[in-house]
Each structure stands twice: as C-alpha cells, then as structure tokens.
N, C-alpha and C positions, 0 to 999 in steps of 0.2 A: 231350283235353278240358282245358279252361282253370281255374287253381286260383283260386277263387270265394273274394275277398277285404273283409272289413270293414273302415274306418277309424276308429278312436274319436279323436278328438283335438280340445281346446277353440277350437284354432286354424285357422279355414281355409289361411291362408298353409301351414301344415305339411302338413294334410291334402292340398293340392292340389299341393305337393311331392313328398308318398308316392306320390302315383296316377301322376302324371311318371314317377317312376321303374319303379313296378311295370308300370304298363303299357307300358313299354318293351319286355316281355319280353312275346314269342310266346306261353307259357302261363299269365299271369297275367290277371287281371281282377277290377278292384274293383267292386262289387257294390251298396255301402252307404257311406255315410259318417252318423258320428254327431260331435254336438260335445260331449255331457258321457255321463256315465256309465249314467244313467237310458235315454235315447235308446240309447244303446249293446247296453244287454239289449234290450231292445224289440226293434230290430234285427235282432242277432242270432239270438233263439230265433223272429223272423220269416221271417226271409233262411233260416238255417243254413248260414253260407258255410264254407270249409272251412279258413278261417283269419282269424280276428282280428287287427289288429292294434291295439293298444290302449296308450294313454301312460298317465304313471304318476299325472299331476295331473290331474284335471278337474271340475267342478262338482258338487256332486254325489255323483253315488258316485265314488270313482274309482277307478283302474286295478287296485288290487286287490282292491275292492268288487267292480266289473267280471269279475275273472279267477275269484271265487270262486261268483257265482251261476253263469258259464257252464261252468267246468271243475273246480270244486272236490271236495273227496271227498262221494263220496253224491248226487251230481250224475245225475241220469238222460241218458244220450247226451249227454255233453258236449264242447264246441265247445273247438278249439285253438286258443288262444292266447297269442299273442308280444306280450310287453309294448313300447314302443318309447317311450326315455325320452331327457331330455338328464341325467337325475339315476341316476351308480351309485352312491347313495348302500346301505352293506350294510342298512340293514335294508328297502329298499325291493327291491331284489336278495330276500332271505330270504324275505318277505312275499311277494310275487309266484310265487314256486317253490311253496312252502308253499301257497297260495291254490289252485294248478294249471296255473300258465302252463307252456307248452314252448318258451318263447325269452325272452331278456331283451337288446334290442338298444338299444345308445345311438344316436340323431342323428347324431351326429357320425361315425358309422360309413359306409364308405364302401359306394354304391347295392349293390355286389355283393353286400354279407354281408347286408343287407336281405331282398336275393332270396331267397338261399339259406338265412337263416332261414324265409321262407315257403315255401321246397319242402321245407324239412326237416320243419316241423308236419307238414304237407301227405305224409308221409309216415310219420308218428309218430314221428318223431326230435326233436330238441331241441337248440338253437343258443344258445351265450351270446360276447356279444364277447368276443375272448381278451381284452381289455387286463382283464377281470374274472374270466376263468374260475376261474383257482388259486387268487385271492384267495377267491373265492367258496365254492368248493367245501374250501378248508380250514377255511372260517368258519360251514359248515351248521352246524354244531355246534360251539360255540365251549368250549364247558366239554367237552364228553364225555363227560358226567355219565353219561345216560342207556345203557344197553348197546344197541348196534345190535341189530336184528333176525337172530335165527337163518335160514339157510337152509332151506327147507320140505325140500329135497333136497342133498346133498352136492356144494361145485360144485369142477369136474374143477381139476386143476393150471390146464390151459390155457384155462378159464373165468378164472380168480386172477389170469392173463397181463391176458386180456382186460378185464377191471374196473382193474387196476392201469392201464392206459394209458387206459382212458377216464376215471380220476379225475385223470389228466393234460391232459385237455379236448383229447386226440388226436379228431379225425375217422376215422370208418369206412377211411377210404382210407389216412388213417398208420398206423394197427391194422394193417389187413390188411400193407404194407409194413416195419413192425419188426418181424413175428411172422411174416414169411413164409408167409402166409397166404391165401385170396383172400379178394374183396371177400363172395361169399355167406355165406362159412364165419365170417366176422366179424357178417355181419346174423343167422345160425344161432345161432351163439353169444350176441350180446345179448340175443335172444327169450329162450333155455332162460333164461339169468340173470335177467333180468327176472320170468320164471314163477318160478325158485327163490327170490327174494328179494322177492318178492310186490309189485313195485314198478312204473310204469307205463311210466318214460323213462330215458333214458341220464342225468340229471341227479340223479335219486335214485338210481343205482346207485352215479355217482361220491360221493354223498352218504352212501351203506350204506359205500361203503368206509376214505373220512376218519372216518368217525364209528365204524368199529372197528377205529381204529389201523392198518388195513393197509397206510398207507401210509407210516407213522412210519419205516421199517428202506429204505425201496424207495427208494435213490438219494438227490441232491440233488433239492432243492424248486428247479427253474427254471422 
C-alpha cells in the first residue's frame, strides 16, 4: 500500500518539484497539496494522509503553526509530520521538534533523504538532514538549566549504548552495526526506551540525552 502524502508549500514551482520526486517512488503517493498553512490543516485533518510534508514559511499559519495543530502535545490522533525547509535556521529547527514535527528536511537535500524522511514518519521514526543533526541535538537545550526527565523504569547498560548513538544522529542500521546487534533488537530496544523515558521519537530521546549531560564524557563531538 502506498504512503498517502500531503504537500504544504506557498510555492507551486516547489510543491510540483516534491510530487516529481515523491512520486517517482513505487510506494509513495501525494494525495493533497496546500499553498498556506490554514489550507494545510484543512487538508490534513480531511485527507489524513500518513505524512505531511510541510515548509517552514507560509501565509498564514506557518510551518510550525502547521506542525502544532496537527501533531503537537494534547493533539488527539495526530498526523506526521516532516517539516521541508530551505531555512536551518536553530530556532526554526527547535520550534518545529518542540511543535511535533518527526523530520526536519532542507531543499537543498538530495531526492533520496526526501524519501526516506517520508518512510521514516511513515513508520514512526524521525529523519533530520545530518548537515543539522549534532548541531541540533546539542542545541535542544542550550542552557541545561532544566534537569532532564527521570526514567519511569531503570534503563539497561545496553539501552545507555543505544541512546548514546542515536544522540549521535546514527540510523537503526549503524546502531544495530557498531553494537553488533541486529536490525530488530535495535527497533526493540528504542520502543522499551522511548516507553521508559515517556518520549514519542528517536529525536526526543537523543534530546533526553544532551540534555542530561550523557553525552558530555562519550567520545569526541564529530
């Protein structure tokens, strides 16, 4: 079955770009297109496609107006969505995560990571361009002020493994391969973590972990 995609963006030249490429791919299919933000909810909570994708400027409401009515907290059944910007600018980054988005992809980024941000929603995962990831995820919490959230449950050494490399903005597939591990035992592992740290995506885990120091002693920052 084909992953049932929105396009929010003020620009048809982009939008008719995005669909070019998405539909290139055997399992995708875009569904909707919107050109400001208001149209965008509309849409959405009409369609219910199984991924947004959504820029960061647009008339209106925008992009994290957007990401907040359809996936924010307190959100009843809410919709995934990937922002798609030509601006990494961080607080637009921050604001969009924080909002609810599960992807933060720039333009300029080449059709594959595109895709594969929309299979990742599309699966409950979450995809940010690396040229932003470690920037990003060292910058969720830029003071540290606040104490991260306690564990509901004690999580194992090789949970500790697991969060350390995905605040490293590693993929499932490089997890499972530095930890000599398989591919299930890796998607086992981010569930229980995700349950234990009461969190929704791989982006707030790596976000629970810069933001309690865990990553301060763990290696060089490359």
């Amino acid at each position: 079955m084909s992953i049932r995609v929105l396009l929010a963006d003020d620009q048809a030249m982009i939008r008719s770009g995005l669909r070019l490429i998405l539909e290139d791919q055997d399992d995708i299919t875009v569904v909707g297109e919107a050109a400001d933000g208001a149209e965008a909810v509309e849409l959405a909570r009409r369609l219910r496609p199984d991924v947004c994708l959504v820029d960061i400027r647009m008339p209106g409401l925008d992009g994290i107006d957007v990401t907040r009515a359809l996936a924010g907290p307190g959100t009843t059944d809410p919709l995934r969505v990937v922002i798609v910007t030509t601006f990494d600018l961080d607080e637009y980054v921050h604001g969009a995560l924080h909002a609810g988005a599960v992807g933060f992809v720039l333009k300029g980024a080449a059709p594959a990571l595109l895709t594969e941000a929309v299979r990742a929603a599309h699966a409950g995962d979450a995809l940010i361009s690396p040229s932003i990831t470690l920037r990003l995820l060292r910058d969720l919490a830029p003071a540290r002020t606040a104490a991260a959230a306690r564990p509901a449950r004690p999580l194992s050494a090789r949970e500790m493994d697991v969060i350390r490399t995905i605040a490293r903005g590693r993929t499932n597939q490089e997890i499972a391969t530095a930890l000599f591990i398989t591919l299930s035992t890796v998607k086992s592992h981010l569930s229980t973590i995700q349950d234990k740290l009461g969190v929704r995506n791989r982006v707030e885990v790596a976000a629970w972990a810069w933001q309690s120091r865990l990553m301060d002693s763990w290696g060089p920052r490359t």
